[in-house]
N, C-alpha and C positions, 0 to 999 in steps of 0.2 A: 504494500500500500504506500503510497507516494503523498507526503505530508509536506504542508502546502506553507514555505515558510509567509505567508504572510497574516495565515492563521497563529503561525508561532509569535510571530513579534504582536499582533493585535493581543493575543492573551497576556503576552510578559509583561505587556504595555500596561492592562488594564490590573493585573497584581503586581504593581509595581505603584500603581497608584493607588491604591484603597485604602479608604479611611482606618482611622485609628482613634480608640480613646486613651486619652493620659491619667494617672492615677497619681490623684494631689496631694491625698491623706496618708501619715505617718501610721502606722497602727492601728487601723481601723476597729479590728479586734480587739484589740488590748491585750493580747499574748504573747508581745514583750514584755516583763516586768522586770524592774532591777533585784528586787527580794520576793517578788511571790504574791501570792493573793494577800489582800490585806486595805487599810486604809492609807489615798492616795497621801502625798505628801508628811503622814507621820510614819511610815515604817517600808513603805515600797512607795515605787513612781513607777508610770508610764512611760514609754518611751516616748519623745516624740509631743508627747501631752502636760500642760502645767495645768496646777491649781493654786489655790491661795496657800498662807503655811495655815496649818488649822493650830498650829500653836498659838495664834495670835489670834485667834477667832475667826480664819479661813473656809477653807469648806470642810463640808463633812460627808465625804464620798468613798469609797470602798470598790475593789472590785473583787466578785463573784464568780465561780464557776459553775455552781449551784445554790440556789437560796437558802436552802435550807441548812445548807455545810458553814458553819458561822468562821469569820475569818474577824482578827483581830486591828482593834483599833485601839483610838488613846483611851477610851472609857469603857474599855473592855473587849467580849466577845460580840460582835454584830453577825443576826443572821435574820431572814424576813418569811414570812406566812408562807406554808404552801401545804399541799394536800396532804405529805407526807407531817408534816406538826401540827395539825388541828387547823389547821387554814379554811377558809369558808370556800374557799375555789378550788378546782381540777389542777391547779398548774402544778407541777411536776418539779419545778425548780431553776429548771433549764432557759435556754436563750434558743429560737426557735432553730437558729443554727450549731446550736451546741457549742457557742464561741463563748470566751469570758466579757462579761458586763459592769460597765457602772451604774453603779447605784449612790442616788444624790437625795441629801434631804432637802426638803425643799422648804424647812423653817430653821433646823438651827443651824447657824453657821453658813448661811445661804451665799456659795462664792461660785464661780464658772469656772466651769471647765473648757483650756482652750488649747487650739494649735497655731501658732504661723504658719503659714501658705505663701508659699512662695514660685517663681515659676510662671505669674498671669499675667496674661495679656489684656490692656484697658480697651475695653468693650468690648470683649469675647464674653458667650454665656456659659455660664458653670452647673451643674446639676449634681445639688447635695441628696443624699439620699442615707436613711440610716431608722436601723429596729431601733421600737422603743417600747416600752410599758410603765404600768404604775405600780407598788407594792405597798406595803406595810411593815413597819421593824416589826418583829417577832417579841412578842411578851406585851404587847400595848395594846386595846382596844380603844374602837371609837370610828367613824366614818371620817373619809378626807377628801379633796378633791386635792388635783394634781397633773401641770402642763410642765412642758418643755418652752420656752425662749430661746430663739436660736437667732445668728446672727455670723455675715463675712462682713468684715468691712461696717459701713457704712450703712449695709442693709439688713431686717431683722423681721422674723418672720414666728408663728409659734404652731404648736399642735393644739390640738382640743383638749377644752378643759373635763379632765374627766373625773366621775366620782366614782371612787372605791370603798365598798361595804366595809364592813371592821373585820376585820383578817381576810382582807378581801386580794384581788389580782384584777387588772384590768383584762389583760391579755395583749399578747404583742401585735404591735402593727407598724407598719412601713410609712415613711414619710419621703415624700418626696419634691424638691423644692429649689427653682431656678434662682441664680444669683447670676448681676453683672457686673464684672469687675471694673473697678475704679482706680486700681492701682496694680504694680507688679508683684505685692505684697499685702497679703489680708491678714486680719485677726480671726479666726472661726471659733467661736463661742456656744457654751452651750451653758443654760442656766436654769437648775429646777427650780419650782414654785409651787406651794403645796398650802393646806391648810387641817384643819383652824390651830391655830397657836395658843395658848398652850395644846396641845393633847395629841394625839395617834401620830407617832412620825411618818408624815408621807416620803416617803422612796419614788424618784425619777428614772428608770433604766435603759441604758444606751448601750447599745452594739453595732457592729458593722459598717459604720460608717465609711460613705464612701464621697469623694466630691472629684467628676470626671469633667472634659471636653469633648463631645464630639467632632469637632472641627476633623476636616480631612487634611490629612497626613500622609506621608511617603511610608510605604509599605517596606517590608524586607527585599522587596529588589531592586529599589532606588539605584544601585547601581552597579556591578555589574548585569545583572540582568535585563535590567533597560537599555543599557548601551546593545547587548546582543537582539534587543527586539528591535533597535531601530537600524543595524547591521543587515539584521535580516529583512526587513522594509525595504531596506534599498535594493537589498540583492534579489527580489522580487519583482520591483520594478523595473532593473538592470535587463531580465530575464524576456519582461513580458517588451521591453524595446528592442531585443534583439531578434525575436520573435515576428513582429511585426514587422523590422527591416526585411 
């Protein structure tokens, strides 16, 4: 069978060109830790991710690999409601992808959690995306409601406000949410908010986050491979002029 270089250089041509998305977030996961599960900024850190010092009345966030598995902070053991401790809901413990989560409270010690971004182009759009849910500390009763505040830059956006029973779970959902840059350099924040104060610690949980571009991009054959498809171009047209002569 006789293969038709100008079908060869049209293909190299068009996977040489296709899009690509870039991936902005450090850690999306949180499954680099410096010392392990525990609370952020008093005894492990995130890669990649600050928070306030909670020594100085900072935040008060933790991360989890299961709720129910209690990991240590400055005032102890912290672990949150689920089906397995007398929890009022099914949930299981887990992050729906089985990755590690933070968990923010959303009254005491109310501080964000963020990243520098870096890498953007002003006026290109960006597409944040990232699990979340709501929980309850474990050992406190009482009804709470409880949202996410999110924010690149300049711009800020939130989830819905939800309310969770007393040892309750909301259950996880996806969020998804364009930003346009303004600079080459953002701030990406994330800040829980919860209630009523005093009483039930409401818990924020974040996983997965992701903040991509789709803009099109040069593919893995940018080059050699484009140079041989437009070789091959020629020498087809070379082909069909000699032909004709």
């Amino acid at each position: 069978m006789r293969i038709s270089w100008l079908a060869i250089a049209a293909a190299t041509l068009a996977f040489g060109g296709s899009a690509h998305a870039t991936e902005f977030i450090t850690n999306g996961d949180f499954s680099q830790l410096t010392a392990g599960l525990g609370q952020l900024g008093y005894n492990t850190n995130a890669t990649g991710w600050s928070v306030p010092d909670p020594n100085t009345g900072g935040s008060y966030a933790f991360v989890f690999n299961n709720g129910a598995t209690s990991v240590v902070g400055q005032s102890g053991p912290v672990s949150l409601w689920t089906q397995s401790n007398g929890g009022s809901s099914t949930w299981n413990g887990a992050s729906v992808s089985g990755h590690n989560f933070v968990a923010m409270d959303g009254v005491l010690n109310v501080g964000a959690l963020t990243q520098n971004i870096s890498g953007l182009t002003v006026g290109n759009q960006y597409t944040l995306t990232f699990d979340y849910a709501f929980g309850q500390q474990f050992g406190y009763t009482g009804d709470t409601t409880n949202q996410w505040n999110f924010s690149l830059g300049g711009s800020s956006a939130s989830t819905p406000n939800y309310s969770v029973a007393s040892q309750g779970f909301s259950g996880w959902q996806t969020e998804s949410y364009t930003f346009t840059a303004t600079s080459t350099s953002e701030l990406l924040s994330f800040i829980a908010q919860g209630g009523p104060s005093p009483g039930e610690p409401p818990f924020a949980l974040l996983t997965d986050v992701s903040l991509t571009s789709s803009a099109p991009g040069p593919g893995p054959a940018t080059g050699p491979l484009a140079v041989l498809g437009l070789l091959g171009l020629g020498y087809a047209r070379l082909r069909r002029a000699r032909g004709q002569a």
